[in-house]
Biotite code that builds the C-alpha atoms (Angstrom):
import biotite.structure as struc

atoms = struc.array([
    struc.Atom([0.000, 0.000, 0.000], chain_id="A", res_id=1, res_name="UNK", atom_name="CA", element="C"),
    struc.Atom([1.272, 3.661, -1.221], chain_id="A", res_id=2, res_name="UNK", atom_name="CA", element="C"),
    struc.Atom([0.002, 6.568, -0.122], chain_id="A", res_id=3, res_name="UNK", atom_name="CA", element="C"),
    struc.Atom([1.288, 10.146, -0.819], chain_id="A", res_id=4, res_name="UNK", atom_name="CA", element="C"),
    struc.Atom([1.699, 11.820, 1.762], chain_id="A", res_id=5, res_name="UNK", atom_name="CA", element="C"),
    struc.Atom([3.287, 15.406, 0.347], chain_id="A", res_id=6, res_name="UNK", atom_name="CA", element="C"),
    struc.Atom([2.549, 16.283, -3.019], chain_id="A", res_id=7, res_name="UNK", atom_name="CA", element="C"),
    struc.Atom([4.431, 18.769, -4.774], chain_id="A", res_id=8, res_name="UNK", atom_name="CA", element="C"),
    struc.Atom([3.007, 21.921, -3.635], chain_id="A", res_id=9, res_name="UNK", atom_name="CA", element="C"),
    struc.Atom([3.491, 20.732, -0.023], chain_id="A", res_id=10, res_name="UNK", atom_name="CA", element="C"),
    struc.Atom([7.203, 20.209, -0.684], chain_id="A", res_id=11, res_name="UNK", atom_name="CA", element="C"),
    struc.Atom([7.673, 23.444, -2.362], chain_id="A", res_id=12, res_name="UNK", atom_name="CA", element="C"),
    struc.Atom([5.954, 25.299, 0.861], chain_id="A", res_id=13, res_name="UNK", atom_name="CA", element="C"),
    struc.Atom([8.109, 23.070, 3.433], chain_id="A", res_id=14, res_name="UNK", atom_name="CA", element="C"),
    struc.Atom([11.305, 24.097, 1.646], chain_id="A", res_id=15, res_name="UNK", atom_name="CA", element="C"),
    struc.Atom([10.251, 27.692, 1.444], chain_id="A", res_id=16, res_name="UNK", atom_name="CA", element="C"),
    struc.Atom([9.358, 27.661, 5.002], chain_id="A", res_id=17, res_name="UNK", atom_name="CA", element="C"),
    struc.Atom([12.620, 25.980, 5.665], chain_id="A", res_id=18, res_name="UNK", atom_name="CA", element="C"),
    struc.Atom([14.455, 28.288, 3.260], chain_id="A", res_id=19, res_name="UNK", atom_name="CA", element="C"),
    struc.Atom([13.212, 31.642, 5.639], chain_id="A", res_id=20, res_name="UNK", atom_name="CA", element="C"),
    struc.Atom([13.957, 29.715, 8.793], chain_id="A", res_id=21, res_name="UNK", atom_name="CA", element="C"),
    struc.Atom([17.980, 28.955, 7.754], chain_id="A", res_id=22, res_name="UNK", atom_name="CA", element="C"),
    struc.Atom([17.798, 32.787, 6.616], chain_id="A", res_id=23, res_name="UNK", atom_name="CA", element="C"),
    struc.Atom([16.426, 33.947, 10.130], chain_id="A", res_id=24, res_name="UNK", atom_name="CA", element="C"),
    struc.Atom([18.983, 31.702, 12.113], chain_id="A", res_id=25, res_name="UNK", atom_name="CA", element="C"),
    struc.Atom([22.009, 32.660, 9.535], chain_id="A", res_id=26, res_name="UNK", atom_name="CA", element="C"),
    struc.Atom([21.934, 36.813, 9.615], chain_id="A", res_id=27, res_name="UNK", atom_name="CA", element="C"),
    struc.Atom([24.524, 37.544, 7.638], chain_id="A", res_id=28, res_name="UNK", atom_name="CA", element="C"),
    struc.Atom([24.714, 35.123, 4.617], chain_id="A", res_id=29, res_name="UNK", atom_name="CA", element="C"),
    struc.Atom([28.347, 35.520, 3.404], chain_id="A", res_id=30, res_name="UNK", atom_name="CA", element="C"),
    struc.Atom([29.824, 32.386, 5.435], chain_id="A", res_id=31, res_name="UNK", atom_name="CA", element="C"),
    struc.Atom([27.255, 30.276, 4.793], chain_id="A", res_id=32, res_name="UNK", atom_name="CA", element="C"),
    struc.Atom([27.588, 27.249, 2.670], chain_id="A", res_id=33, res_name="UNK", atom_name="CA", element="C"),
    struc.Atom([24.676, 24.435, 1.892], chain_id="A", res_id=34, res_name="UNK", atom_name="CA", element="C"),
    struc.Atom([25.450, 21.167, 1.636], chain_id="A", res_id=35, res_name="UNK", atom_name="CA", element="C"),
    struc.Atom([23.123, 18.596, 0.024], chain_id="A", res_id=36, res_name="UNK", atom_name="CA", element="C"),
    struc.Atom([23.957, 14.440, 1.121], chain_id="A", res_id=37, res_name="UNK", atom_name="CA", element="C"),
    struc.Atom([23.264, 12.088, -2.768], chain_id="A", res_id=38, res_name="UNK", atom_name="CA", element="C"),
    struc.Atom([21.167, 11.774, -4.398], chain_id="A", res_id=39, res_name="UNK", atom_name="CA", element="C"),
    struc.Atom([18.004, 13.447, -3.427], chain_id="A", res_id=40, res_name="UNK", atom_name="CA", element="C"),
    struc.Atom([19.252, 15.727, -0.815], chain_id="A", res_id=41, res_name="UNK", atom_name="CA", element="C"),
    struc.Atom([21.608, 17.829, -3.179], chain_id="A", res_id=42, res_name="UNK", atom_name="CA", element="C"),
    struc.Atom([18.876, 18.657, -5.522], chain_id="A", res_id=43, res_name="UNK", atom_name="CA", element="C"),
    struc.Atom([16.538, 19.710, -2.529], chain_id="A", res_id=44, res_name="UNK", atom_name="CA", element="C"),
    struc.Atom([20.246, 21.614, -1.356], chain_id="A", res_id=45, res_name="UNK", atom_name="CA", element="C"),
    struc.Atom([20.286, 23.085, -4.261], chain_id="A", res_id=46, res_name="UNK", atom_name="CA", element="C"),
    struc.Atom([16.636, 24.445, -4.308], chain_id="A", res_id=47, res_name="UNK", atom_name="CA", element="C"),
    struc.Atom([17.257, 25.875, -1.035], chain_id="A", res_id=48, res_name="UNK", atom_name="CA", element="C"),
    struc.Atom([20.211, 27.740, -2.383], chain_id="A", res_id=49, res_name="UNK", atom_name="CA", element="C"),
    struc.Atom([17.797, 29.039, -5.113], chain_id="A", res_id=50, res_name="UNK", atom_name="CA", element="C"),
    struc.Atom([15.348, 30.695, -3.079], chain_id="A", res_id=51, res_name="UNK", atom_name="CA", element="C"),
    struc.Atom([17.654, 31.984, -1.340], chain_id="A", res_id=52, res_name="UNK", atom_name="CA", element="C"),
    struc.Atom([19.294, 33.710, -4.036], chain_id="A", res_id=53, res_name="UNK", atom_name="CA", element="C"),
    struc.Atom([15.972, 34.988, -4.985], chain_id="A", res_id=54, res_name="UNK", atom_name="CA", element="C"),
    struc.Atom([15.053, 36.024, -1.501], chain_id="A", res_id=55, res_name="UNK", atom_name="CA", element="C"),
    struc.Atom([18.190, 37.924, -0.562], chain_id="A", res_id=56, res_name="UNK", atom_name="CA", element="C"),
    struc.Atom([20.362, 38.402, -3.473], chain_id="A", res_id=57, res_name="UNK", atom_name="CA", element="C"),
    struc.Atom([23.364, 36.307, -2.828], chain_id="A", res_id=58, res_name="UNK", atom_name="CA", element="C"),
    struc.Atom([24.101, 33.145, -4.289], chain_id="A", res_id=59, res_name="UNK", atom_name="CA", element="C"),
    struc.Atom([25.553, 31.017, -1.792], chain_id="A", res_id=60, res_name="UNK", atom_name="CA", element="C"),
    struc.Atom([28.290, 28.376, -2.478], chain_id="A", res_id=61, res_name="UNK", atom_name="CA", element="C"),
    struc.Atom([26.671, 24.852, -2.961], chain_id="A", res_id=62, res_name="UNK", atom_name="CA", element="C"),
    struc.Atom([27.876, 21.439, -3.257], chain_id="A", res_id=63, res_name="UNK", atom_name="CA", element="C"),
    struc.Atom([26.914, 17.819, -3.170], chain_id="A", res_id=64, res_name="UNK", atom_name="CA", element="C"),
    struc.Atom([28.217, 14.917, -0.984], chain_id="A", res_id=65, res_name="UNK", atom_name="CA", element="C"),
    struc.Atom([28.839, 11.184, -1.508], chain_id="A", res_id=66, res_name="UNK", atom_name="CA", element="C"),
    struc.Atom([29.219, 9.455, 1.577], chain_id="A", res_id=67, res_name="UNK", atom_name="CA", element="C"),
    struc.Atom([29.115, 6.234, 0.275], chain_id="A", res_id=68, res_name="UNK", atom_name="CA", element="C"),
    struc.Atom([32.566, 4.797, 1.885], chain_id="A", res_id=69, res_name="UNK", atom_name="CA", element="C"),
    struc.Atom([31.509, 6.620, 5.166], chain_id="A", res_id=70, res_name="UNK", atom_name="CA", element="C"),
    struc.Atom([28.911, 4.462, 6.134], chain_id="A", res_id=71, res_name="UNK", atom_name="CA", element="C"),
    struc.Atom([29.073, 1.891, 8.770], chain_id="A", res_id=72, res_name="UNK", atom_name="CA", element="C"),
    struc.Atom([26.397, -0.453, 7.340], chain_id="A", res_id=73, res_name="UNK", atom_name="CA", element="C"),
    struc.Atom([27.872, -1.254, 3.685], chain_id="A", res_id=74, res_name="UNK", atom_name="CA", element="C"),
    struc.Atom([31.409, -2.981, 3.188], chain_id="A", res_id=75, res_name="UNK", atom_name="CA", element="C"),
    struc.Atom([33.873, -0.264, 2.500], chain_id="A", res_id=76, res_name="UNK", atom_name="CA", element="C"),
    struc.Atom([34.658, 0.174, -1.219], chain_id="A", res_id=77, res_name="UNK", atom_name="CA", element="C"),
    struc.Atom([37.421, 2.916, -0.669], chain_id="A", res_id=78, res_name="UNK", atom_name="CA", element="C"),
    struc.Atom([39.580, 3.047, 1.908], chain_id="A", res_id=79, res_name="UNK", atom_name="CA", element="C"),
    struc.Atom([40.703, 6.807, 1.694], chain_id="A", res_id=80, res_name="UNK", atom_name="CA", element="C"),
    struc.Atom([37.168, 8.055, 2.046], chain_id="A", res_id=81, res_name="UNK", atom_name="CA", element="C"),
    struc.Atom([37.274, 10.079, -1.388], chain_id="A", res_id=82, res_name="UNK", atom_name="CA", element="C"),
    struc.Atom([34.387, 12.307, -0.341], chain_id="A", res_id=83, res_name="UNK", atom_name="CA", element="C"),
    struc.Atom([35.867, 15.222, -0.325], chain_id="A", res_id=84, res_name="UNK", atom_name="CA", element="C"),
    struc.Atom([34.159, 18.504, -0.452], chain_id="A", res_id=85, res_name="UNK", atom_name="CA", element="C"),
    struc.Atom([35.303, 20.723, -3.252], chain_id="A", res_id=86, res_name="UNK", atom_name="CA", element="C"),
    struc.Atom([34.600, 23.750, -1.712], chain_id="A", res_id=87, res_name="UNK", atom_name="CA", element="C"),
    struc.Atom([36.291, 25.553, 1.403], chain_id="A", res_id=88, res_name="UNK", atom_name="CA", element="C"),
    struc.Atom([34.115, 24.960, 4.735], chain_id="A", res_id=89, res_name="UNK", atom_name="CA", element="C"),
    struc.Atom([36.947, 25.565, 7.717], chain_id="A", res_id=90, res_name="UNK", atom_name="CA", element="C"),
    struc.Atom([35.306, 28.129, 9.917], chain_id="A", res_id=91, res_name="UNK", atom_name="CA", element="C"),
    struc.Atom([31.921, 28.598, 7.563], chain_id="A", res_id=92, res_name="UNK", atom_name="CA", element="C"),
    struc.Atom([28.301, 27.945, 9.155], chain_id="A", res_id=93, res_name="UNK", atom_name="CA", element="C"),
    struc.Atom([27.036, 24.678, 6.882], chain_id="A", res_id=94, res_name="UNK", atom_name="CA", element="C"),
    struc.Atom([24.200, 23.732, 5.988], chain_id="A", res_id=95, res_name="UNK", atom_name="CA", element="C"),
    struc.Atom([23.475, 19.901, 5.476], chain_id="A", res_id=96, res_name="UNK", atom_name="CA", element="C"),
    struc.Atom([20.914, 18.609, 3.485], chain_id="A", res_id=97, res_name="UNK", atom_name="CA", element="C"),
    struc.Atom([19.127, 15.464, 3.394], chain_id="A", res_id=98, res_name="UNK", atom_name="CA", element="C"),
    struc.Atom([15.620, 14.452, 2.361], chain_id="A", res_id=99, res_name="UNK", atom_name="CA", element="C"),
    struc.Atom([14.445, 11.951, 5.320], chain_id="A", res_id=100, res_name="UNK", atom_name="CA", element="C"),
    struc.Atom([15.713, 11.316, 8.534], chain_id="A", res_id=101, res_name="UNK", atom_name="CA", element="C"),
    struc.Atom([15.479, 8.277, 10.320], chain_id="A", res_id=102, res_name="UNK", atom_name="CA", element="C"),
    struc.Atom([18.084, 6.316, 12.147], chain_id="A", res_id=103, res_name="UNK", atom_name="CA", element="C"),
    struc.Atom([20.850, 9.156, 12.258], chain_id="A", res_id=104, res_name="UNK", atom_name="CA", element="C"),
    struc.Atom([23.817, 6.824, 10.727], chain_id="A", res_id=105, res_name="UNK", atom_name="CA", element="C"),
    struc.Atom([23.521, 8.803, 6.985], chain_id="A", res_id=106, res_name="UNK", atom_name="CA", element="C"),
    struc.Atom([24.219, 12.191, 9.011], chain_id="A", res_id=107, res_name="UNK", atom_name="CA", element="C"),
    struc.Atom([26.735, 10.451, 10.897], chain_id="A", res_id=108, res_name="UNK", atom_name="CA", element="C"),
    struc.Atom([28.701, 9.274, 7.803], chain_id="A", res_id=109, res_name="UNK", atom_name="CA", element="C"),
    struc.Atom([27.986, 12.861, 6.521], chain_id="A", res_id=110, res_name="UNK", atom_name="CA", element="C"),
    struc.Atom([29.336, 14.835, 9.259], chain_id="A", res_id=111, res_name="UNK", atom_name="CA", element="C"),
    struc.Atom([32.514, 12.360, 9.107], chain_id="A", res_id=112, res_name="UNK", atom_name="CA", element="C"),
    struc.Atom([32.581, 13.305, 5.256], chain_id="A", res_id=113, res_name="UNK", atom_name="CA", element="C"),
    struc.Atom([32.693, 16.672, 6.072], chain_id="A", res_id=114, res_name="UNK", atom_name="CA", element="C"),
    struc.Atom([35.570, 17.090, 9.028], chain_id="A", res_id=115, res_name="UNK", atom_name="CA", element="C"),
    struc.Atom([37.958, 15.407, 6.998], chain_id="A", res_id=116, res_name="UNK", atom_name="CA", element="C"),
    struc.Atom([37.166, 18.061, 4.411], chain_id="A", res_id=117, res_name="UNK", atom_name="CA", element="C"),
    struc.Atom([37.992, 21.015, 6.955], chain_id="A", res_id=118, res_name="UNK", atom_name="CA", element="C"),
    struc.Atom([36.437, 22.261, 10.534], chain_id="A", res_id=119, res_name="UNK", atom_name="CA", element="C"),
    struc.Atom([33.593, 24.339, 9.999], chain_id="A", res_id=120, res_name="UNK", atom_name="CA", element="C"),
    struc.Atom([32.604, 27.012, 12.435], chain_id="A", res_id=121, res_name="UNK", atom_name="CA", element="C"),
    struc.Atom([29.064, 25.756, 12.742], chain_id="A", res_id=122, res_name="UNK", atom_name="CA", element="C"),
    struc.Atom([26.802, 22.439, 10.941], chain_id="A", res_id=123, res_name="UNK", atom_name="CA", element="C"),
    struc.Atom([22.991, 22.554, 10.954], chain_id="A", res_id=124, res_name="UNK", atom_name="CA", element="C"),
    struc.Atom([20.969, 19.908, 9.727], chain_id="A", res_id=125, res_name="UNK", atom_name="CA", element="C"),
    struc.Atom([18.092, 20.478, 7.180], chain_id="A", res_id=126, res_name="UNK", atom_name="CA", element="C"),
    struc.Atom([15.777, 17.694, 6.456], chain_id="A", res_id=127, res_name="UNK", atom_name="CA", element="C"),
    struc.Atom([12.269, 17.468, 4.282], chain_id="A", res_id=128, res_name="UNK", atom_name="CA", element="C"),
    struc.Atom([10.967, 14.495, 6.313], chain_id="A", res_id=129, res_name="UNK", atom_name="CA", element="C"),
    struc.Atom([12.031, 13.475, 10.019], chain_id="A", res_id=130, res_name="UNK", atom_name="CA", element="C"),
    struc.Atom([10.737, 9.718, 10.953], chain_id="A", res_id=131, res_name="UNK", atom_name="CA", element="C"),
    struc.Atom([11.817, 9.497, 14.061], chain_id="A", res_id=132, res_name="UNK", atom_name="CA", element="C"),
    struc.Atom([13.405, 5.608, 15.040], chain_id="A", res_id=133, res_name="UNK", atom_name="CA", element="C"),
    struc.Atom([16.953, 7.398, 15.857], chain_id="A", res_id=134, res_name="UNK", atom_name="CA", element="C"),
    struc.Atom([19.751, 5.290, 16.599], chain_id="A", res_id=135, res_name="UNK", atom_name="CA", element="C"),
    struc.Atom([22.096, 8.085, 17.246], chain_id="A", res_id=136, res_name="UNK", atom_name="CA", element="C"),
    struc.Atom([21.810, 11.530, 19.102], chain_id="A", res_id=137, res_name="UNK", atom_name="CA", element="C"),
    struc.Atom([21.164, 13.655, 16.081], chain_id="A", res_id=138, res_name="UNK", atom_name="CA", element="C"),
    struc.Atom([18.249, 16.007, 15.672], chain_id="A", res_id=139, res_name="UNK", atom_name="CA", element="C"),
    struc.Atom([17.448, 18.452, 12.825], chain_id="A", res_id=140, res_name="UNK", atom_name="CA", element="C"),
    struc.Atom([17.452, 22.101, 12.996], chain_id="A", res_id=141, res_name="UNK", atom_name="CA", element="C"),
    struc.Atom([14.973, 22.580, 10.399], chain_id="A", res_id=142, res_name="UNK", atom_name="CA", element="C"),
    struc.Atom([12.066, 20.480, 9.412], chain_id="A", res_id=143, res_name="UNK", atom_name="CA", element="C"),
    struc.Atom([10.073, 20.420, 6.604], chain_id="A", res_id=144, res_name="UNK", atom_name="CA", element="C"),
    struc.Atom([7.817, 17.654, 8.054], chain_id="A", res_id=145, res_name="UNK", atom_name="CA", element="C"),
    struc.Atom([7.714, 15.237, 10.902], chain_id="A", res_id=146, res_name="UNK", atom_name="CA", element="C"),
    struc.Atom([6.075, 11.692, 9.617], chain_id="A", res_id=147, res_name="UNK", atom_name="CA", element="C"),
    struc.Atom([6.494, 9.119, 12.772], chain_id="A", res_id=148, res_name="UNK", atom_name="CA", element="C"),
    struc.Atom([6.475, 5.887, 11.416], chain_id="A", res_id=149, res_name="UNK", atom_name="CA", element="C"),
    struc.Atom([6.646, 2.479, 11.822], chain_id="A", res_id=150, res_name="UNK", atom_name="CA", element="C"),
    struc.Atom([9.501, -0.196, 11.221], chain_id="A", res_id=151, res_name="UNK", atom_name="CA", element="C"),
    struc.Atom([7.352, -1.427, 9.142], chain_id="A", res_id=152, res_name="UNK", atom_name="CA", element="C"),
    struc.Atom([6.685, 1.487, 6.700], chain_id="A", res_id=153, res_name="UNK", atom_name="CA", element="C"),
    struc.Atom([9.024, 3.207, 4.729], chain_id="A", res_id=154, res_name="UNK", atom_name="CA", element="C"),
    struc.Atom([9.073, 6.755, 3.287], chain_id="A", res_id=155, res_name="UNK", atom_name="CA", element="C"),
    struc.Atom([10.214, 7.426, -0.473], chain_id="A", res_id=156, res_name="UNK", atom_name="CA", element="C"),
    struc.Atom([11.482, 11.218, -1.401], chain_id="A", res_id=157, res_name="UNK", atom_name="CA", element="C"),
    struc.Atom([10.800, 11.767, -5.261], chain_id="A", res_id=158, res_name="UNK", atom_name="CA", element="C"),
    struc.Atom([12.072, 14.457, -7.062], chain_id="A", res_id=159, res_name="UNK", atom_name="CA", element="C"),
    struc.Atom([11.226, 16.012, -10.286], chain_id="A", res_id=160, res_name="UNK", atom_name="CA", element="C"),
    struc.Atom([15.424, 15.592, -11.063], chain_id="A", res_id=161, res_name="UNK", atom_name="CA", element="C"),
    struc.Atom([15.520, 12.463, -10.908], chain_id="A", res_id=162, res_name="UNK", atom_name="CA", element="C"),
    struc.Atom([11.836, 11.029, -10.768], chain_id="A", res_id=163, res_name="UNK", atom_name="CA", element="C"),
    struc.Atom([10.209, 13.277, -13.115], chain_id="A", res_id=164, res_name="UNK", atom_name="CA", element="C"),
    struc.Atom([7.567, 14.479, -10.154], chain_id="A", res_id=165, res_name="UNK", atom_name="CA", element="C"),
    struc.Atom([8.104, 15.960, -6.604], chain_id="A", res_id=166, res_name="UNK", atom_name="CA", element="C"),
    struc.Atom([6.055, 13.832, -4.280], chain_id="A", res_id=167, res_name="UNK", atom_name="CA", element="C"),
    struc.Atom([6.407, 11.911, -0.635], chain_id="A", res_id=168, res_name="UNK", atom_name="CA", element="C"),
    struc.Atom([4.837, 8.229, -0.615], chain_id="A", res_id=169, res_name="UNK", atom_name="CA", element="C"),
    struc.Atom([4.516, 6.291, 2.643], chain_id="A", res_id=170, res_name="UNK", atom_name="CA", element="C"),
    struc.Atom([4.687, 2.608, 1.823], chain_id="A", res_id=171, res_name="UNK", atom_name="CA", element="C"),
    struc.Atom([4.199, -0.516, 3.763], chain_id="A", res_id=172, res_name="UNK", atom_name="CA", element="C"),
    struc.Atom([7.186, -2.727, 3.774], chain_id="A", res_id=173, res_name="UNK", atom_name="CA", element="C"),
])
């Protein structure tokens, strides 16, 4: 059983609504730097970075992350952990983008990505959906919706990038 849950005019608001929220906490815009986590949270990074360009004039510096050989619950392909950010982040405010939280262990593998790319003066986690089910301590500064869930259900991000539609499905597993 599917059932959609955001369509695309309620992701569009969230990420506006988040998208004013980063600009309230982050007066002052010039050492700011978004960060979007592959596949789907770099184009919703990216989006963000839009509006705010349209919102308050500057375009902000924006790049996408791979953590792929950062996380603890695949065999490591890479040993050197080749993530490496291509832009400069030591003492800038980032930040990170993802489209669904749920256990913590992506952001984990994420914020490892990131401090061997530099030290940043501040991270702050943006997410579309928050599930709940942690595993680790990490909580998200900005929301675009909370969706507790079940083990037993999963939550699928589409975007119109790479799905050809914007749209949030809760499915049963």
């Amino acid at each position: 059983m599917t059932k959609v849950i955001m369509d695309a005019t309620a992701m569009q608001r969230a990420l506006t609504r988040i998208t004013y929220e980063i600009i309230e906490q982050n007066r002052g815009l010039e050492n700011l730097v978004i960060i979007g986590i592959e596949t789907r949270g770099a184009y919703l990074a990216k989006r963000i970075a839009q509006q705010i360009e349209q919102l308050e004039g500057s375009k902000l510096p924006v790049t996408n992350l791979d953590i792929t050989n950062y996380r603890d619950d695949r065999p490591n392909t890479d040993s050197t952990n080749s993530a490496r950010i291509k832009i400069p982040i030591t003492g800038k405010n980032i930040v990170l983008v993802d489209d669904v939280l749920y256990t913590g262990r992506t952001i984990r593998a994420a914020l490892d990505a990131i401090m061997d790319s530099g030290r940043p003066q501040k991270i702050s986690l943006a997410v579309l959906i928050d599930r709940g089910h942690r595993e680790l301590p990490i909580r998200p500064d900005f929301v675009g919706k909370n969706i507790p869930t079940s083990h037993e259900e999963s939550i699928k991000v589409m975007v119109n990038e790479v799905d050809q539609q914007d749209q949030v499905r809760l499915n049963q597993v």
